[in-house]
Every structure is written in C-alpha cells, then in structure tokens.
GUDOGU-288089 format. One record per atom (N, C-alpha, C): residue in three letters; x, y, z. Coordinates in pm, whole numbers, plus 50000, padded with zeros to 5 digits. Last residue first. Example, Ala and Ser with C-alpha at 12.3 -4.5 7.8 and 13.67 -1.06 7.14 Angstrom:
# GUDOGU-288089
SER512854977550708;SER513674989450714;SER512905000350787;ALA513194943150780;ALA512304955050780;ALA513204967050780;
# end
This chain:
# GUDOGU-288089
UNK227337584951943;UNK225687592551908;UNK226447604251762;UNK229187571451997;UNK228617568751885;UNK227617575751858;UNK230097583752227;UNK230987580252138;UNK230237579951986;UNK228417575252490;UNK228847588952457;UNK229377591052298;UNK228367546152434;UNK226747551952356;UNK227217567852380;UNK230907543652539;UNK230587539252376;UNK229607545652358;UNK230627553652799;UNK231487553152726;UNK231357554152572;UNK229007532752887;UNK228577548652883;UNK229167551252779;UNK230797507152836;UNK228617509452792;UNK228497525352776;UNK232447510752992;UNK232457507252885;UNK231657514252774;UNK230847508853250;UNK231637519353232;UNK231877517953046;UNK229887482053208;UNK228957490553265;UNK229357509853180;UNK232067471053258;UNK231317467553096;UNK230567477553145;UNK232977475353507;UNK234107479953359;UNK232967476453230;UNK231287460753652;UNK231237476053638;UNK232177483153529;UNK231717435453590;UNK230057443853561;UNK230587457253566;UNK234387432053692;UNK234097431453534;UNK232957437753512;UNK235997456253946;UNK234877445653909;UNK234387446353753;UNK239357455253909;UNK238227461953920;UNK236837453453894;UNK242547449554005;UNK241507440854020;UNK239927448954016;UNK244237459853800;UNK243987467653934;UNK242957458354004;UNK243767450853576;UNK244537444553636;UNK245077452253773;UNK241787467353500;UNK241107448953504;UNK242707446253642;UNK242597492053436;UNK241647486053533;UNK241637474153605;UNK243587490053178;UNK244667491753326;UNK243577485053407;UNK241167490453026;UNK241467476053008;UNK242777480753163;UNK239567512052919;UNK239047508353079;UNK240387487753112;UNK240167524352744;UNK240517531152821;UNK240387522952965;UNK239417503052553;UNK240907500152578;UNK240847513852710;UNK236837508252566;UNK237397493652579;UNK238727493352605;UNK236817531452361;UNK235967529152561;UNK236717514952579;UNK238027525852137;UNK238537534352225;UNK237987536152354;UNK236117507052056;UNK237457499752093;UNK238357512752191;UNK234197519851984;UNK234267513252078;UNK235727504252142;UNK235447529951747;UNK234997542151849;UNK234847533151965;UNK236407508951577;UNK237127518551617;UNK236447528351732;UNK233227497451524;UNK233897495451609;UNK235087499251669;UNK230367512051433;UNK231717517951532;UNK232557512051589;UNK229587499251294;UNK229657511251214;UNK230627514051283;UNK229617461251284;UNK228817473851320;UNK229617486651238;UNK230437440151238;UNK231607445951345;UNK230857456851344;UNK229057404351347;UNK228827423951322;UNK229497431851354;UNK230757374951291;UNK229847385051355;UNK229797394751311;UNK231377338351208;UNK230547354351200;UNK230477364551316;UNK233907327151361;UNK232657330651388;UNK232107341651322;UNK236207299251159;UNK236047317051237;UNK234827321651240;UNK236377279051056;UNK236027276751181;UNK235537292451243;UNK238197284750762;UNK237227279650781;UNK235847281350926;UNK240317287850916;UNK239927301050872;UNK238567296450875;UNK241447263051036;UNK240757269251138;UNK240117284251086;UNK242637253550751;UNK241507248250821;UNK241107255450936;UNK244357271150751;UNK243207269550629;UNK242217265550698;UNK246287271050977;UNK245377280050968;UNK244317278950855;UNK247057239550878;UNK246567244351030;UNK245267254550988;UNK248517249050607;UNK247067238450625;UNK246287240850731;UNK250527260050762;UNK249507269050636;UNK248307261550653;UNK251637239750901;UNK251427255250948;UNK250457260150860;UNK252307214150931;UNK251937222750813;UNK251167232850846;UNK255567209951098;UNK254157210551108;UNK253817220050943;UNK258787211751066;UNK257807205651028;UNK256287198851010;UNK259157229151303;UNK259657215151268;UNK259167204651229;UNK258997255351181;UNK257997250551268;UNK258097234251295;UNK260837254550988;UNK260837260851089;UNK260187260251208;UNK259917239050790;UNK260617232150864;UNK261017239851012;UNK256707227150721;UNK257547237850735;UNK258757239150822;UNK255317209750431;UNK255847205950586;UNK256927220950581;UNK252717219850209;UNK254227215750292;UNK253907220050390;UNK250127225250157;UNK250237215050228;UNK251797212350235;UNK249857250450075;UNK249417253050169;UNK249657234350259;UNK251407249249813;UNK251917255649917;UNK251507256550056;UNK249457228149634;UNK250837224449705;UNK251477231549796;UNK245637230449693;UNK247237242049653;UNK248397233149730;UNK243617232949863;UNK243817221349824;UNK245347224549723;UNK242857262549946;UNK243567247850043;UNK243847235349977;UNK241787274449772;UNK243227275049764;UNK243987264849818;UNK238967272549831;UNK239727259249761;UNK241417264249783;UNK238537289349993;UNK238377281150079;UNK239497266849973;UNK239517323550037;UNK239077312049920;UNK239717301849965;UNK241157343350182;UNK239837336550217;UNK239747327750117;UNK244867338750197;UNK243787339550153;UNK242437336350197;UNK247707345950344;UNK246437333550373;UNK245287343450339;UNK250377357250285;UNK249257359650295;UNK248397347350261;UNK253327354350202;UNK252977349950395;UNK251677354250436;UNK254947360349999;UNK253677371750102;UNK253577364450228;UNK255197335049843;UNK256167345649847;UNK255887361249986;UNK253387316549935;UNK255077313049951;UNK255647324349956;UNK251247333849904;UNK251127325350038;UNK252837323250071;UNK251337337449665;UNK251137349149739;UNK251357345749888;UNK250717312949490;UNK252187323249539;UNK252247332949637;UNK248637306849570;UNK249517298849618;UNK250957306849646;UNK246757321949482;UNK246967320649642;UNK247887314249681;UNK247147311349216;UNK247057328049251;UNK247967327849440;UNK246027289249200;UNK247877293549215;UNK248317302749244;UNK243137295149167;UNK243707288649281;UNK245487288649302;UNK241717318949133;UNK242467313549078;UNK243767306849179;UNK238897326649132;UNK238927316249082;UNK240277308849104;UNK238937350849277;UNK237217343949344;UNK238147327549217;UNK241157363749207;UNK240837362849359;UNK239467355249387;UNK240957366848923;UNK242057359949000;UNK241577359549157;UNK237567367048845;UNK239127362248790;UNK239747356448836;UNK236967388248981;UNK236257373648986;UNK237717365148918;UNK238367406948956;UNK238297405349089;UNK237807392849093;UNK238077414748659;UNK238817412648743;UNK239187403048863;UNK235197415348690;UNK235617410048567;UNK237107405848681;UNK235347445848799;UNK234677432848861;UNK234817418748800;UNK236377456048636;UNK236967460148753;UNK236117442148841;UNK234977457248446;UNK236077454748391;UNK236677448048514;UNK232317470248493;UNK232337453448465;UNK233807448348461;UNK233537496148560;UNK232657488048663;UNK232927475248649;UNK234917523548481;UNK235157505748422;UNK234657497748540;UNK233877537548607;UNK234037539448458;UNK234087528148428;UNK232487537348898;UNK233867536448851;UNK233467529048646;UNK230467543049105;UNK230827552049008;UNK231617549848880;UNK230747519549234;UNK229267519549144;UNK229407528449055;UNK233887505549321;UNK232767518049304;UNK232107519649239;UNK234507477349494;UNK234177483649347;UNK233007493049356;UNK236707462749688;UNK235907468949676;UNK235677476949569;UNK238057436249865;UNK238657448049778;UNK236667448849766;UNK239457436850204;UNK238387427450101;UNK238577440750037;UNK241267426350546;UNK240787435950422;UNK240287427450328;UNK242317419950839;UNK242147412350711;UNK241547427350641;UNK242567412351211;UNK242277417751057;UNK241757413250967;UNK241967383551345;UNK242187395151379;UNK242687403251240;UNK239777357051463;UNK240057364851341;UNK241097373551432;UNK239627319351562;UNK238777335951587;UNK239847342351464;UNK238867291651720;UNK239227300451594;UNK238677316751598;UNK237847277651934;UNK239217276751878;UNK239437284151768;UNK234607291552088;UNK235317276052022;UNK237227281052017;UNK231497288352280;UNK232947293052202;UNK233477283352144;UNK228827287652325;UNK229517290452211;UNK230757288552161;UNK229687295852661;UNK228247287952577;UNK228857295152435;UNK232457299752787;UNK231437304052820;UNK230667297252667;UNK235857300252830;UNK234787295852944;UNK233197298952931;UNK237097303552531;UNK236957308652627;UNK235857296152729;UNK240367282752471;UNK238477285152418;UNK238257292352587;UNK243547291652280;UNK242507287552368;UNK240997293652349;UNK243907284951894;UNK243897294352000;UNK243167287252113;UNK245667257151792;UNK244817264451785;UNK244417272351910;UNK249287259351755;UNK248167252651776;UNK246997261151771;UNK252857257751648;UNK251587262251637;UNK250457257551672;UNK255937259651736;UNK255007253751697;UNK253877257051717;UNK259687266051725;UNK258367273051762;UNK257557259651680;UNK262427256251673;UNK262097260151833;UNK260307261251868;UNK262567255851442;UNK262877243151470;UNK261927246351643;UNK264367285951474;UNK264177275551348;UNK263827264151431;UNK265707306951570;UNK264647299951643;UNK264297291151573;UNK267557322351433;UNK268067312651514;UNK267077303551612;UNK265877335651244;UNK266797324851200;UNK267407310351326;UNK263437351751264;UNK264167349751333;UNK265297336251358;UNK261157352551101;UNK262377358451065;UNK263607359751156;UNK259317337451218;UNK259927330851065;UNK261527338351067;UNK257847357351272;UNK258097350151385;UNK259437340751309;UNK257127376651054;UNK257957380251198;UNK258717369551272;UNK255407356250913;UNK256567360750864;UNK257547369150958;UNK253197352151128;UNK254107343051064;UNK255317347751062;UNK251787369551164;UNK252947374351239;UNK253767360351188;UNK248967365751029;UNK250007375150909;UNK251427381351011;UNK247417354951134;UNK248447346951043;UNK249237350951040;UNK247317370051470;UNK246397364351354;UNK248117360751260;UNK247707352851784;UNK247497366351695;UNK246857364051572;UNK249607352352058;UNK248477349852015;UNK248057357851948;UNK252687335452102;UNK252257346352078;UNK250437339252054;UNK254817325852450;UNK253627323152313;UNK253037335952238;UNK257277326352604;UNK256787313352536;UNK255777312252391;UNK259337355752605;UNK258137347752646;UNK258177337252539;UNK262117366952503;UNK261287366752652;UNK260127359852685;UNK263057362352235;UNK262587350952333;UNK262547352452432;UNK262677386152107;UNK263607383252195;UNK263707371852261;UNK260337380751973;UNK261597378051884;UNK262887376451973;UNK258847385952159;UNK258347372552134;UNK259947371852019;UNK258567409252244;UNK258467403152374;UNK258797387852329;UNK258607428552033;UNK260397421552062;UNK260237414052192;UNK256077431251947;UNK257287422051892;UNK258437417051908;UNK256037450952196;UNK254877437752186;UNK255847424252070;UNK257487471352061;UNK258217466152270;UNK256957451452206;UNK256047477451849;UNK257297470951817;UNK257647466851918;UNK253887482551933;UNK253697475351836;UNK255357469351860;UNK252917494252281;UNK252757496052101;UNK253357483152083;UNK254607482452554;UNK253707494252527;UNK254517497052392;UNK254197457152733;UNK254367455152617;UNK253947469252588;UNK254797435052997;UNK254457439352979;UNK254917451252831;UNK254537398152992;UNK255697407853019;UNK254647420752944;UNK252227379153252;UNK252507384053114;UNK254057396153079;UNK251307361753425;UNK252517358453328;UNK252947363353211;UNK250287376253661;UNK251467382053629;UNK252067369853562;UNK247777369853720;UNK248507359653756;UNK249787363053712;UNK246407397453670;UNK246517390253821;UNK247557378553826;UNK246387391153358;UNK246897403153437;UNK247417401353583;UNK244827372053379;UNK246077372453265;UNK247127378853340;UNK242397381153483;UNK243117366153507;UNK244547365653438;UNK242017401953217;UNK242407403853386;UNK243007394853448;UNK241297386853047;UNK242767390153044;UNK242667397653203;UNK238987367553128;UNK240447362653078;UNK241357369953093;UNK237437390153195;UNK237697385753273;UNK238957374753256;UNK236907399052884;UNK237237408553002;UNK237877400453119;UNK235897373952753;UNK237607377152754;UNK237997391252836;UNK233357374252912;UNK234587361652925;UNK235607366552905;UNK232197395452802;UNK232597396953005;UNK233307387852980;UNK231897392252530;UNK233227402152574;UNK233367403152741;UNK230257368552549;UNK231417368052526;UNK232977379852567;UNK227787384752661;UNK228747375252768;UNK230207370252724;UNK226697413252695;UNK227547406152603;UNK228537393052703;UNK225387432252784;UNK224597417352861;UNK225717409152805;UNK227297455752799;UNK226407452952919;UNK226357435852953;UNK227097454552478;UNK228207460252604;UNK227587451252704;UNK225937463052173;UNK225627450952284;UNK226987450552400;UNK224837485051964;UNK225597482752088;UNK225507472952146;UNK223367468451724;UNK222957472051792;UNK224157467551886;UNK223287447151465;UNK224137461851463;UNK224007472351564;UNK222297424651441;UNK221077435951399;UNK222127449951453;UNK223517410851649;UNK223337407651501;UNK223057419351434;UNK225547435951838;UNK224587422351789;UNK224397419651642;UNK228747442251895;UNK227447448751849;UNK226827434951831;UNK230677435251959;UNK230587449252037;UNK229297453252024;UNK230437397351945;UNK231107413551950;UNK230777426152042;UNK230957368151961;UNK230517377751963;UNK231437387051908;UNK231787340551910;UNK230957344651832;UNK230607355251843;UNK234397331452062;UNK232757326852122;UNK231587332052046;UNK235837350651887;UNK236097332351914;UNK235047327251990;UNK235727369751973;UNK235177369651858;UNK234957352451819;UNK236807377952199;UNK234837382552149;UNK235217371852043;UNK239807371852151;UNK238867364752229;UNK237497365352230;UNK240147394651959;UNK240227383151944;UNK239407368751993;UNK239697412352163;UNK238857413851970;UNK238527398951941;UNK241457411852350;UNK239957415752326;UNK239257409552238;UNK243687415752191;UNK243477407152221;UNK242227404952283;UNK243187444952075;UNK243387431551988;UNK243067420652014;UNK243137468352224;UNK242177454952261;UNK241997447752152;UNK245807482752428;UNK245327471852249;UNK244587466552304;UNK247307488552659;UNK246797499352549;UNK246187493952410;UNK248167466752764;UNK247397468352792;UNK246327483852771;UNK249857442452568;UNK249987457152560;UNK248577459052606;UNK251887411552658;UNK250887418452628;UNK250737434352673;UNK253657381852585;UNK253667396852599;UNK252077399552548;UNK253597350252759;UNK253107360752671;UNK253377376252690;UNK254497341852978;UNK254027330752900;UNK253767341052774;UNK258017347453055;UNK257027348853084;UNK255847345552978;UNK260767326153200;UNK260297333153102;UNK258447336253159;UNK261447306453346;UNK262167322053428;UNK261407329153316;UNK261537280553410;UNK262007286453285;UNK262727301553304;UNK259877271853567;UNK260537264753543;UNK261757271453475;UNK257897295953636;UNK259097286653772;UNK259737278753695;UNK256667298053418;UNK257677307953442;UNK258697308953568;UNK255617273653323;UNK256557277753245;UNK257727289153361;UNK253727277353536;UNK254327265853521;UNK255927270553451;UNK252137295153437;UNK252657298453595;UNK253697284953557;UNK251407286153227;UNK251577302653218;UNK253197301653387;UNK249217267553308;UNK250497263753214;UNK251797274053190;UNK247337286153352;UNK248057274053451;UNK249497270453388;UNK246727295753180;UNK247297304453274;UNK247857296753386;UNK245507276153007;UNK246637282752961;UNK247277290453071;UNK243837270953155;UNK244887259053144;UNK245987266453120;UNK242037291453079;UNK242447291153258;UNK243577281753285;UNK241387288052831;UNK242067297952889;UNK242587296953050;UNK242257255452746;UNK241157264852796;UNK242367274152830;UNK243377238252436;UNK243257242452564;UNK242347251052566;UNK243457215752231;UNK242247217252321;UNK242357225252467;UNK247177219852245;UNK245977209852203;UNK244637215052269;UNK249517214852426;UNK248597226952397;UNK247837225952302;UNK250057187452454;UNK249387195252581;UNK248927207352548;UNK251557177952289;UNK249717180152236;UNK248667181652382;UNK253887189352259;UNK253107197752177;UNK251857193652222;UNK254657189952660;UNK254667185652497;UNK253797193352371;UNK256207202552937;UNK254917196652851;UNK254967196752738;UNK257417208353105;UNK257627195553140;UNK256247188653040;UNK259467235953094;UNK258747235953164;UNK257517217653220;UNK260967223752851;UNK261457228052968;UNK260917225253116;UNK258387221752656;UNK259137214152742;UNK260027215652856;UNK258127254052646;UNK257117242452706;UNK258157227152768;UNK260817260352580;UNK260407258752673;UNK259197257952757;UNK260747245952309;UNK261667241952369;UNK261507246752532;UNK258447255452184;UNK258407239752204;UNK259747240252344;UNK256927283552196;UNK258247278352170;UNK257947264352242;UNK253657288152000;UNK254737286252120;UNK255867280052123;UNK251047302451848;UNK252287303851828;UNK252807297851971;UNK247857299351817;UNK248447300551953;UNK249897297151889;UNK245977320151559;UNK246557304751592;UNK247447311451771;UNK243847334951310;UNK244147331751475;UNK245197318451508;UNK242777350451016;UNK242767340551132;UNK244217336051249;UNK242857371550879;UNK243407372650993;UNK243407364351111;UNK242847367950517;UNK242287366550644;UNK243477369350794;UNK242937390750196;UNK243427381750310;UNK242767377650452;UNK239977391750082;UNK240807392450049;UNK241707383050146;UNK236297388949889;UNK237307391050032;UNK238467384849987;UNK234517416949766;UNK235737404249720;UNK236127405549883;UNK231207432249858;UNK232867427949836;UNK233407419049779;UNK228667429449872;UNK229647441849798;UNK230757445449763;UNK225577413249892;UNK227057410149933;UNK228117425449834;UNK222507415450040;UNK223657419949937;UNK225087421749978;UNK221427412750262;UNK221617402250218;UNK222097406450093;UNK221787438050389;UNK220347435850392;UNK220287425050262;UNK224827436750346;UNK223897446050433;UNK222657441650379;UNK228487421050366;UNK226887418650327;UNK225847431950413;UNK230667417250479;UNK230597426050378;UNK229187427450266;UNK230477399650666;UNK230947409450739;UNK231007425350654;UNK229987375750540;UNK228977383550631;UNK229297395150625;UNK232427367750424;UNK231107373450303;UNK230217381750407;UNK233837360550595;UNK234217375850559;UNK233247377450454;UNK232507336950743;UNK232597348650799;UNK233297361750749;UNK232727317050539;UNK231677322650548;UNK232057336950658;UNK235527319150290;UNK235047314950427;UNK234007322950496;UNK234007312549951;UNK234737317050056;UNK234207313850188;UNK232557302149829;UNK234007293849821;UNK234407300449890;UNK230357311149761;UNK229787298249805;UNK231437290349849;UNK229907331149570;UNK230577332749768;UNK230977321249804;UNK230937338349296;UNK230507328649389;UNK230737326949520;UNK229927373049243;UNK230767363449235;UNK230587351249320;UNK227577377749055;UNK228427386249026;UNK229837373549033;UNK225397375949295;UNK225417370149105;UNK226517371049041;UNK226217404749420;UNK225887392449485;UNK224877388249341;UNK227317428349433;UNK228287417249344;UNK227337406449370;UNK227037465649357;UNK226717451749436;UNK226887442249368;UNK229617487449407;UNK228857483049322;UNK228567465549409;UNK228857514049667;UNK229417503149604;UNK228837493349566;UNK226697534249694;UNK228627540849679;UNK229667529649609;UNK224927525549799;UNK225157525249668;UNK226427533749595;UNK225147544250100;UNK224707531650014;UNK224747534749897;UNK227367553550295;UNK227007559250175;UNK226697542950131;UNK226817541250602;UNK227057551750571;UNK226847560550458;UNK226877509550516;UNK226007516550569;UNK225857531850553;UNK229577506450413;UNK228567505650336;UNK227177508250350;UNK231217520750588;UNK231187525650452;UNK230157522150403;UNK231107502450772;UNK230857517550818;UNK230197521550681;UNK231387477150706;UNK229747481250727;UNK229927498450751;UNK234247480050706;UNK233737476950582;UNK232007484050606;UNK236057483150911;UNK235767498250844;UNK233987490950746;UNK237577453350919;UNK236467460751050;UNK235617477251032;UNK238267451550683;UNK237207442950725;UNK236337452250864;UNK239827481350514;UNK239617472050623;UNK238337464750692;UNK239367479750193;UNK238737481850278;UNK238997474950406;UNK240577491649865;UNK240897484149942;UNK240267484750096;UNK239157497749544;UNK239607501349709;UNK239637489149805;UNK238467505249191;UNK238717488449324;UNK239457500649455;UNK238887530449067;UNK237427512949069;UNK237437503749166;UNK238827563949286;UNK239237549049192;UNK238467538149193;UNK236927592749281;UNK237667576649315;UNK237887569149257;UNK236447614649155;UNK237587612949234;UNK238277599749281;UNK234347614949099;UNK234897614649001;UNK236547610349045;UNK232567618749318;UNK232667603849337;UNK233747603449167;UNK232067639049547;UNK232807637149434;UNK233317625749412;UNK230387635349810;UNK230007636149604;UNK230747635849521;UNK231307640350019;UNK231457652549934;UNK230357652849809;UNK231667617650122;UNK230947627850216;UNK230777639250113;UNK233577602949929;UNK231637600849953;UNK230837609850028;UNK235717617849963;UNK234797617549837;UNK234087615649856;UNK236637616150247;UNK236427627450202;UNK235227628650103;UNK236807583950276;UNK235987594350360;UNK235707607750270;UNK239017585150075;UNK237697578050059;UNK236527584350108;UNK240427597350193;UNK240367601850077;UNK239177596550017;UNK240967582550464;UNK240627597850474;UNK240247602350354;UNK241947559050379;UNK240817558150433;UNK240057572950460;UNK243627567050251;UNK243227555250196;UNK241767559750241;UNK245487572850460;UNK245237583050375;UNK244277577850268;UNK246397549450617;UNK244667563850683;UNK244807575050606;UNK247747539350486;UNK245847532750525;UNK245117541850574;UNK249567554350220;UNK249487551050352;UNK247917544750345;UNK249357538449875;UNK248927551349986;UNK248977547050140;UNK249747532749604;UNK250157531249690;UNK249947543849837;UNK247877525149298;UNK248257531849395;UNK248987532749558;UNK248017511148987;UNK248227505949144;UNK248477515749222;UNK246597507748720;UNK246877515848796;UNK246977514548972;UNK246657486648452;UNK246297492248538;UNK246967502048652;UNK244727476448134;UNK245797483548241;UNK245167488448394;UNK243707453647857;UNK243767459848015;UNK244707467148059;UNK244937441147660;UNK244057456147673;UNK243887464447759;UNK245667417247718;UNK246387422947773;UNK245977443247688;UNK244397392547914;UNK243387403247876;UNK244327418147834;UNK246107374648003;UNK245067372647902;UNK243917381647870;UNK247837392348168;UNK248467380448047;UNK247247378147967;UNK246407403548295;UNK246597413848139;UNK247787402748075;UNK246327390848512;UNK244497393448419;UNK245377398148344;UNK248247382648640;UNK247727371748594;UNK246327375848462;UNK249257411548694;UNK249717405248595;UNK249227392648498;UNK247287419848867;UNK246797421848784;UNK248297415648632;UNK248217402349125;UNK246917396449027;UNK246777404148873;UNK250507414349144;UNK250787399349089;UNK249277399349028;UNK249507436949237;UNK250447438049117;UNK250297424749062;UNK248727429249462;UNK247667433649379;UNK248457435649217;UNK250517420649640;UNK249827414749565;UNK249027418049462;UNK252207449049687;UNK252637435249561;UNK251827425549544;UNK249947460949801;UNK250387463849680;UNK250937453049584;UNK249757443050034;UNK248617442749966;UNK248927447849807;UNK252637438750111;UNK252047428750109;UNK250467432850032;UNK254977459850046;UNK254947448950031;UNK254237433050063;UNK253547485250061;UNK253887481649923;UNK254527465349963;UNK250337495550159;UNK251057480250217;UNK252127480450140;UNK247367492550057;UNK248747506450129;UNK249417489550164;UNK245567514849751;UNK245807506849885;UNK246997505149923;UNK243037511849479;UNK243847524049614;UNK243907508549705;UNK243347512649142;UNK242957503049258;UNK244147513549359;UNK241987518148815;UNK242627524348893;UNK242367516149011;UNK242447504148484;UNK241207500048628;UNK242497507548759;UNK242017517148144;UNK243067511648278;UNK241677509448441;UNK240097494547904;UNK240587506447999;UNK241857506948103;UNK238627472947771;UNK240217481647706;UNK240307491847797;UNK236577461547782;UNK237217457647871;UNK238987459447797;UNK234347470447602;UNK234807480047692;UNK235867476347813;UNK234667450247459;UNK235257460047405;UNK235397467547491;UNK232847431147607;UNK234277429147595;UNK234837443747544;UNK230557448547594;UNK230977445847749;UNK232547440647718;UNK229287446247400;UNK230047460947435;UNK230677453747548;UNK229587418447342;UNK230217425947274;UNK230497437747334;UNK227227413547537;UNK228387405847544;UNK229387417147483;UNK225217432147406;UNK225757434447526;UNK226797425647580;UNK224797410747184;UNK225177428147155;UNK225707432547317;UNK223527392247276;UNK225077390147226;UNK225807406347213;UNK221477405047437;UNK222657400747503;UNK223697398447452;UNK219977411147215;UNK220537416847269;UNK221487411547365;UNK219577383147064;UNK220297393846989;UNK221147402547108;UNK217957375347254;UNK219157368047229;UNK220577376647166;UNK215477387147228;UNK217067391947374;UNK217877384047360;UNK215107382746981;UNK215087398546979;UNK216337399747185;UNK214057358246994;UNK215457361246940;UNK216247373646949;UNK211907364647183;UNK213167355847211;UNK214687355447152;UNK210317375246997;UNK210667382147163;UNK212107373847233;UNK210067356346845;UNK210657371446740;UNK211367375746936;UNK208587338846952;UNK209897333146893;UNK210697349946873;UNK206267352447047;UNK206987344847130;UNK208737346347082;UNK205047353846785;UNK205687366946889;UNK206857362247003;UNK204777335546699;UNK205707339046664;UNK205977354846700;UNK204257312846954;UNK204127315546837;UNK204817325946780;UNK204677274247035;UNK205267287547056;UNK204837296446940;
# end
C-alpha cells in the first residue's frame, strides 16, 4: 500500500468520524410528526418517542394531532405549492394514498433503502412503499384480515370451530344458509355503499385495481370478477343483514344479529368490547376465493410513517424510526396489549403479548393467528387512484344484487375509472 493510498484512507476515516460527530450533535432538535387518531396512531407515536428521549433525551418532540383528511389536505396543499417549509419530519401516510404521494412529488421523501432493514418486515407493506426499487417508508400498523365468528351459533347451527378452517367462499354461503334456518340470524352484515369488502377479497388472490406496472387493470382482472361475483352470491343468497356506513355495519355484529365479521385486525378491540360475548367469538382465517392464486390472507388498511427530504432534522427523524419501529421488539408488544395494534415487524411475533391465550376468544391466540397470516398477505399495486376507483366500484356494487351480469359491471366499472383518472 503506498502512501497515497494510506494518507486517502485515513483522510475518510477522519471524515466519517467528523461526520459521525456532526450527525450526533445534530441529534438535539425537536422532530415535528403529523397524524390523526389520538387514541391509536397519536398514543402510539407518543409511546415511541418516549422509548427514543429515554436515551436520547436532547431530543424532542412534537406530536400533532390532526383529523386524516386534514393530514392529508395539508400535505396535498405543501407539495403542490413548494412550500415544503411547512411540513413536518415524519407524516403519517395511508398505505393505500402512499404511491399517490410518492409518484406524484418525487423526492418529496427522504429515501431509506440502507437506511432501514426491510428484511423484517412483512413483505407486502415494503412493496407498497417502494417506486423503482427505492423503499421510502417505515411500515407501521397492518390491516391484516381474519374471519371473526360466534361459536355459539355456528354450533347452534350444527358446526364446530374447525369447520371454519380452510373455507371457500361458496362453503361459506352454504354455511350462511345453514346458520340462518337454524338460528334465525344472518351470516354477516354488509354495506353495499363500501368496497372494503371488495378490497379485501382482490387482494387475497393477489390482485387489484391496477397491475404490477400501475396500469388500470378492470376488465381482464380475474381476481376482482371472483370477489365481484362472491358478493353478488352474497347478495342473491340473502345471508346478509343489510348495513348503511360505519356504525348500522358495527351494530350488525355487536348486536349479535349476525354470526361473522370479515375485516382487518384493528375490529378486535370493537368486537372485545362487548363484555357479554366473552367466550362466544372465535377467529379463523378469511375464506379463499374460487380462482388461480388465491389464498387466506388479505389486508384492509394500515399506514407507514414517512420522512421529508425537506425536514431539518432528516437523520434525527430517521434515526428515530429505525430505533423503535424497525428494532424494538417490546415496543410492539405494548402497543399490541395496550392499542390492539398489530404491527408489521415480523420479529415482534416472537414477544409474550402476541403468544397469550385470550380468553375472550376462549382462549385461542388471536394475536399469534393474525402474526402469522400478516406474514401470508399478497403484494400488490394500490397505484395512484385507488380512492378514484373505488368510487366506480362502489357505484356499480346495488347492481350485483339486482342480478346484473359481472362482464358488464367490470366493463361499466372500466369506463367509469379511465373517466376518473385521466
């Protein structure tokens, strides 16, 4: 080696220790973070940043609390504007918004991929926050999927827990009709103004609204003709009680008018809160659609935090985020006992909270269940529009149960959306 070599070597040794150094010193700021929930994304975000300024306690921070579509309108506003002085370091991003934003204004957010180890999260929310193989996010809670049902009148009706085991959708509607001569109940509430359950079902055979490559896919999409034609079948075999918004859809399943819910994690704590059902409900994995791919796990929400390329305290903010949400496995634990939030980070699963027995669920390990089926959830592209397509999708969903032909509702769909997105 000679001694240019050696001088060139010590000379970036030097510098990096020198850039170690600014980089701690500059980790004395406050880190401003937008987002809406005060008792499930806010108080978590409070708990993490308690875990970082126990050992970093220079740090501060700034928790904002904002409705989601003021979140999302203020965000909108600044990047369309430039005024990027305006935003805060960490944002909070709905999973299905995420490619809008990052397609939309590139380099609006700071890129993490070296940054943090994906290699531990569940592969389908690193996709979903990746664009031309740069990853941009932290992922946060998941929205994986389970089939919720009251035990007491499955049995009733003359079937056990591990009859809802490996079901098909068409079993399920069998099982649907069964329950509701035996029982008088109806197998599910459903709101034929939501294509949640839509969402749900695309997404569990691997599709979507859009292809790989972010391209409308309506028409040839065979996963969304399967759960088109599931919930029509849903519809036609009248076991559903009918459900208009959010709260008539919660009281189909707290009232114990129906047998099952189908949804993502985060109705746990709803379903939980109903004292006198203790013991009554049990959990399995969602039905599989009828068509090449599918499987038992699918998504419905979730959010992943996010760091502005603008944001003053960049390394601090990201520093952060690797910290407690990419390392810290107790992290998830509390948040799980105290929140009723199921984390993406795949190790959390190995955590004492996620392996009790729950007694409400009479003693199934409910948390473990969904760990393991988060794992199972299908990549896909939620594209730029999927709010705009979801509004052709839900206009055409009365239809189905008018008995309308499925080619021609995807057909209709199809106009619909490419009117929408131009």
């Amino acid at each position: 080696m000679n001694n240019r070599t050696i001088l060139s070597r010590l000379a970036a040794g030097m510098f990096a220790g020198a850039s170690l150094l600014a980089s701690t010193a500059a980790f004395a700021g406050e880190v401003t973070v937008w987002c809406w929930d005060p008792n499930f994304n806010v108080a978590i975000m409070k708990e993490a940043a308690a875990r970082y300024t126990a050992k970093r306690p220079e740090t501060t921070f700034n928790i904002v609390d904002f409705a989601k579509a003021d979140v999302e309108q203020k965000l909108q506003t600044a990047l369309s504007s430039g005024t990027t002085d305006t935003l805060p370091d960490i944002v909070l991003i709905e999973d299905y918004g995420a490619q809008k934003y990052l397609q939309s204004f590139p380099g609006a957010f700071a890129a993490l991929s070296g940054k943090i180890d994906y290699s531990g999260f569940a592969p389908y929310k690193v996709e979903l926050m990746t664009v031309d193989g740069t990853v941009y996010g932290v992922p946060f809670d998941s929205g994986v999927t389970g089939l919720y049902y009251r035990k007491d009148y499955l049995e009733q009706a003359g079937f056990k827990p591990e009859d809802m085991q490996d079901l098909t959708w068409d079993r399920f509607i069998e099982i649907g009709k069964e329950v509701e001569a035996k029982t008088g109940k109806k197998m599910l509430g459903l709101d034929i103004n939501d294509a949640g359950f839509i969402r749900i079902l695309m997404q569990s055979a691997g599709g979507w609204y859009f292809d790989k490559e972010g391209n409308l896919s309506i028409e040839n999409n065979a996963a969304l003709k399967a759960a088109l034609e599931t919930e029509q079948k849903i519809l036609q075999a009248g076991i559903h009680k009918p459900a208009a918004g959010w709260t008539e859809w919660v009281n189909t399943f707290t009232s114990g008018d129906v047998a099952t819910v189908t949804t993502g994690v985060w109705i746990t704590g709803t379903v939980k809160a109903q004292a006198d059902q203790s013991g009554k409900w049990g959990v399995a994995p969602i039905p599989k659609l009828n068509v090449e791919g599918a499987g038992h796990a699918s998504n419905l929400g979730g959010s992943s935090w996010y760091v502005t390329e603008s944001s003053a305290e960049k390394d601090e903010a990201i520093d952060f985020l690797n910290e407690v949400y990419a390392k810290d496995i107790d992290f998830y634990q509390k948040i799980l006992t105290e929140r009723g939030a199921v984390g993406s980070l795949l190790a959390a699963r190995t955590g004492a909270a996620y392996s009790e027995a729950d007694a409400f669920f009479g003693g199934e390990k409910v948390w473990q269940n969904f760990s393991d089926w988060l794992a199972m959830v299908p990549a896909v592209n939620y594209g730029v529009f999927t709010n705009e397509v979801d509004t052709a999708v839900t206009a055409h969903l009365p239809s189905l149960g008018e008995g309308a032909n499925v080619d021609d509702v995807l057909k209709q769909i199809a106009s619909q959306a490419e009117g929408q997105i131009q």
